[in-house]
Short mmCIF file of the C-alpha atoms (twelve columns), coordinates in Angstrom:
data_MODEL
# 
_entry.id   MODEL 
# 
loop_
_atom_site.group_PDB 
_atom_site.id 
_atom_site.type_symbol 
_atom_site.label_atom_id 
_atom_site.label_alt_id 
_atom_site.label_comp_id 
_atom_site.label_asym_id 
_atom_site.label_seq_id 
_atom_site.Cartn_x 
_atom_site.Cartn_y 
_atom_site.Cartn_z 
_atom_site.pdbx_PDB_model_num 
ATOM 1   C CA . UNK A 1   -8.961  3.734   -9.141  1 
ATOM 2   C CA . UNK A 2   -8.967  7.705   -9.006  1 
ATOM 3   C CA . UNK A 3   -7.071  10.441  -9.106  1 
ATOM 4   C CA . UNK A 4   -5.871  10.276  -5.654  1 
ATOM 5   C CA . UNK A 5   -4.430  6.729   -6.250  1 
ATOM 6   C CA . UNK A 6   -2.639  8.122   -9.558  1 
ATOM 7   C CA . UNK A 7   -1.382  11.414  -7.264  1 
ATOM 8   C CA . UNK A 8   0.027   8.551   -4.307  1 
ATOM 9   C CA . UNK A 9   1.920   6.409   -6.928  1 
ATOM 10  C CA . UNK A 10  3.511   9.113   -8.403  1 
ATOM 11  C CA . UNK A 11  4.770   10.519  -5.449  1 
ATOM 12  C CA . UNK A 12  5.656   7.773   -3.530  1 
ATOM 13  C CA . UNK A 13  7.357   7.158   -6.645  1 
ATOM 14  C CA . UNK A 14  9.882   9.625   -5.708  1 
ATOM 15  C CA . UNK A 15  10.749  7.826   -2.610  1 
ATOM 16  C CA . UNK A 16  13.126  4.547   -4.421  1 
ATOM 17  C CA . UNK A 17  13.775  3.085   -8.005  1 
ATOM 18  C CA . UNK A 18  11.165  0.515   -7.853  1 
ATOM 19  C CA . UNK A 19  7.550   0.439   -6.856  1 
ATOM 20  C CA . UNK A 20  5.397   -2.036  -5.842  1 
ATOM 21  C CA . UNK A 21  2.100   -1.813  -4.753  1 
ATOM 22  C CA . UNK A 22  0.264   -4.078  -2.568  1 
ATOM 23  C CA . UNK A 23  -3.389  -4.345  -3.579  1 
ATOM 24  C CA . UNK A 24  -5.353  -4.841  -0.585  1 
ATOM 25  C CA . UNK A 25  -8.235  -8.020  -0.345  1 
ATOM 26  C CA . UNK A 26  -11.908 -7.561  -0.762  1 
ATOM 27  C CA . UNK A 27  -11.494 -8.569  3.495   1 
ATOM 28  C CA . UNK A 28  -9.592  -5.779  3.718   1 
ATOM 29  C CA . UNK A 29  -11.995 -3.566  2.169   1 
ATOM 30  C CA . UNK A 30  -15.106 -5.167  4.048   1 
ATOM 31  C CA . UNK A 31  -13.115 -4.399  7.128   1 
ATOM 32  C CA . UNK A 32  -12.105 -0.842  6.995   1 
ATOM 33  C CA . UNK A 33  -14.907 0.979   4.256   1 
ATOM 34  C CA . UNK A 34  -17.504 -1.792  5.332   1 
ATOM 35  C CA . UNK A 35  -17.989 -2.614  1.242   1 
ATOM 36  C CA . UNK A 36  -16.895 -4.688  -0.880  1 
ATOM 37  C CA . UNK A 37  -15.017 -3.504  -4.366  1 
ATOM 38  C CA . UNK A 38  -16.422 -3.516  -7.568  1 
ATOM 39  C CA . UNK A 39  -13.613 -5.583  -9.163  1 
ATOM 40  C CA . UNK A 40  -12.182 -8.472  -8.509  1 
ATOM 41  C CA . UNK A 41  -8.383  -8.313  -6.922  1 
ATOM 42  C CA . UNK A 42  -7.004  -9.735  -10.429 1 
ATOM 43  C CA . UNK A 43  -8.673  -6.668  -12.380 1 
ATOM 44  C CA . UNK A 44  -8.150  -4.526  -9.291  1 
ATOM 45  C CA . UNK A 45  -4.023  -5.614  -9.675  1 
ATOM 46  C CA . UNK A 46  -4.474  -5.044  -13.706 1 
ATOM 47  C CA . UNK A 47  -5.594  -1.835  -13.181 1 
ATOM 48  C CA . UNK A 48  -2.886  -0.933  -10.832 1 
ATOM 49  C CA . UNK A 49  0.079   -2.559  -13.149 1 
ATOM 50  C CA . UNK A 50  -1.651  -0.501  -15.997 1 
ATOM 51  C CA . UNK A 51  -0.318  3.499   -14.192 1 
ATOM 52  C CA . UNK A 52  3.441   4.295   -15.748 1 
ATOM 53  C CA . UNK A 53  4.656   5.100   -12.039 1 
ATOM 54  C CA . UNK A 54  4.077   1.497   -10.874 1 
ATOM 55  C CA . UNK A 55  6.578   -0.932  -11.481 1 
ATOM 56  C CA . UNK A 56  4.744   -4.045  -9.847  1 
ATOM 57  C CA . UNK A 57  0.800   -4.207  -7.878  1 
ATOM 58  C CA . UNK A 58  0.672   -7.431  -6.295  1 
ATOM 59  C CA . UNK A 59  -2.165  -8.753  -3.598  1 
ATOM 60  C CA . UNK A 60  -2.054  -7.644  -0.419  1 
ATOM 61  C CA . UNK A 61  -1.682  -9.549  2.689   1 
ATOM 62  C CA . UNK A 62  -4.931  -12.265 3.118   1 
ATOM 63  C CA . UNK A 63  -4.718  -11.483 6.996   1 
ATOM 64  C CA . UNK A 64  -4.629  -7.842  7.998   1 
ATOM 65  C CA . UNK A 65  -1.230  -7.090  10.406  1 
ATOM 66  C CA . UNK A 66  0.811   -10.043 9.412   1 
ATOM 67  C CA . UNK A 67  2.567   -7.881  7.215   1 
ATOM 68  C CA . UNK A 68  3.976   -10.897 5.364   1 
ATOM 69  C CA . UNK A 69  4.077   -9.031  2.122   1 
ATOM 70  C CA . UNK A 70  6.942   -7.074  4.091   1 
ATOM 71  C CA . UNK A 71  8.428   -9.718  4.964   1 
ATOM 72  C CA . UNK A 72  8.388   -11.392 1.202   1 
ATOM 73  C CA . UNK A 73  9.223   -8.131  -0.607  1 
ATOM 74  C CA . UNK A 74  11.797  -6.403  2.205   1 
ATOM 75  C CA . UNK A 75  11.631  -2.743  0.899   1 
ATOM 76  C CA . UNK A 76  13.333  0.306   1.871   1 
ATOM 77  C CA . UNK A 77  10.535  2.699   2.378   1 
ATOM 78  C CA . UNK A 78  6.756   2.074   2.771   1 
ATOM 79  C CA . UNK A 79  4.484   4.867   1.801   1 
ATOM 80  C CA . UNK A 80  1.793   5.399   3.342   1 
ATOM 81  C CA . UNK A 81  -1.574  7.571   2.535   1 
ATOM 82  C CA . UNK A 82  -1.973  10.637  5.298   1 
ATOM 83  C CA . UNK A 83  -4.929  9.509   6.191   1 
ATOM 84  C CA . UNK A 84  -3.455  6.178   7.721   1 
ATOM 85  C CA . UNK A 85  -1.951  7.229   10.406  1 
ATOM 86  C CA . UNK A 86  -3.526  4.470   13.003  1 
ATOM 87  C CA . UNK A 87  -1.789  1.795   10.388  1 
ATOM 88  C CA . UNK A 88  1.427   3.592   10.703  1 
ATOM 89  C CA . UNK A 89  1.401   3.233   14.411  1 
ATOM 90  C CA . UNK A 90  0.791   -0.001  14.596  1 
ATOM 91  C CA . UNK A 91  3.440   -0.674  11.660  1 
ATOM 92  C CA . UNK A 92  5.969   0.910   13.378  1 
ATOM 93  C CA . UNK A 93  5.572   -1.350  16.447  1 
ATOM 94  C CA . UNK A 94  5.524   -4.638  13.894  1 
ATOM 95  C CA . UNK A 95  8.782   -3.446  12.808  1 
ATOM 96  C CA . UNK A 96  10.251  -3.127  15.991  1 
ATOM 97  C CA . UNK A 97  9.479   -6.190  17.200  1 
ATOM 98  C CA . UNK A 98  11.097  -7.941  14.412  1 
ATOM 99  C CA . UNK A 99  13.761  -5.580  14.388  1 
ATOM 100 C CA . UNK A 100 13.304  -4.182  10.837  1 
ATOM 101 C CA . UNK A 101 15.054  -0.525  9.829   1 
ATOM 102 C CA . UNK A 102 12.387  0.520   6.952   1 
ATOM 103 C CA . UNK A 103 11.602  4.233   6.291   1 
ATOM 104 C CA . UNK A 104 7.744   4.964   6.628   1 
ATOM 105 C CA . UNK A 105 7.371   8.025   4.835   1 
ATOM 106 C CA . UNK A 106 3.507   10.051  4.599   1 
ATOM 107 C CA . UNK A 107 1.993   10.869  1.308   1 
ATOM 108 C CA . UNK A 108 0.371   14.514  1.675   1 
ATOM 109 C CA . UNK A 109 -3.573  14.672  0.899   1 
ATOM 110 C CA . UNK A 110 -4.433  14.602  -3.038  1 
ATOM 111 C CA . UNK A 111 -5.372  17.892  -4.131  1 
ATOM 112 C CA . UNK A 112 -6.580  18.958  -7.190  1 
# 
């Protein structure tokens, strides 16, 4: 957790009444850093439930693209970081083929 996490959650804060954040998977992270994180997903989740702008962290999906967590939560919007642009395109095709009408809105770059 850094300050870029605490500037994303507060401004994709401004985007609905309720945020959750989904905590992605130590497979996750071995996929697309090629590391491991230091915590474990239940501290990882703590530490996320722990920043005032965050209304619920829960675990991520267990197998990258299913997108089930979508499917479980059905939100409004989905933020996404600006530096995730290759998971927005391939979001936006998931929800087309399922026929799902959910904003995808960019947050800007963290700057100091």
């Amino acid at each position: 957790m850094h300050k870029g996490h605490i500037f994303f959650f507060r401004h994709a804060k401004k985007h609905g009444d309720f945020l959750i954040v989904a905590v992605g998977r130590a497979s996750a992270s071995r996929k697309f850093k090629n590391k491991l994180p230091k915590y474990s997903l239940k501290d990882r989740i703590n530490f996320v439930s722990a920043v005032k702008y965050v209304d619920r962290a829960i675990p991520g999906d267990i197998e990258q693209g299913s997108y089930k967590v979508i499917l479980r939560e059905k939100p409004d919007i989905i933020c996404l970081g600006w530096d995730q642009q290759e998971l927005g395109k391939d979001l936006r095709r998931w929800l087309k083929t399922k026929n799902l009408k959910i904003a995808i809105k960019t947050i800007d770059k963290f700057s100091k």
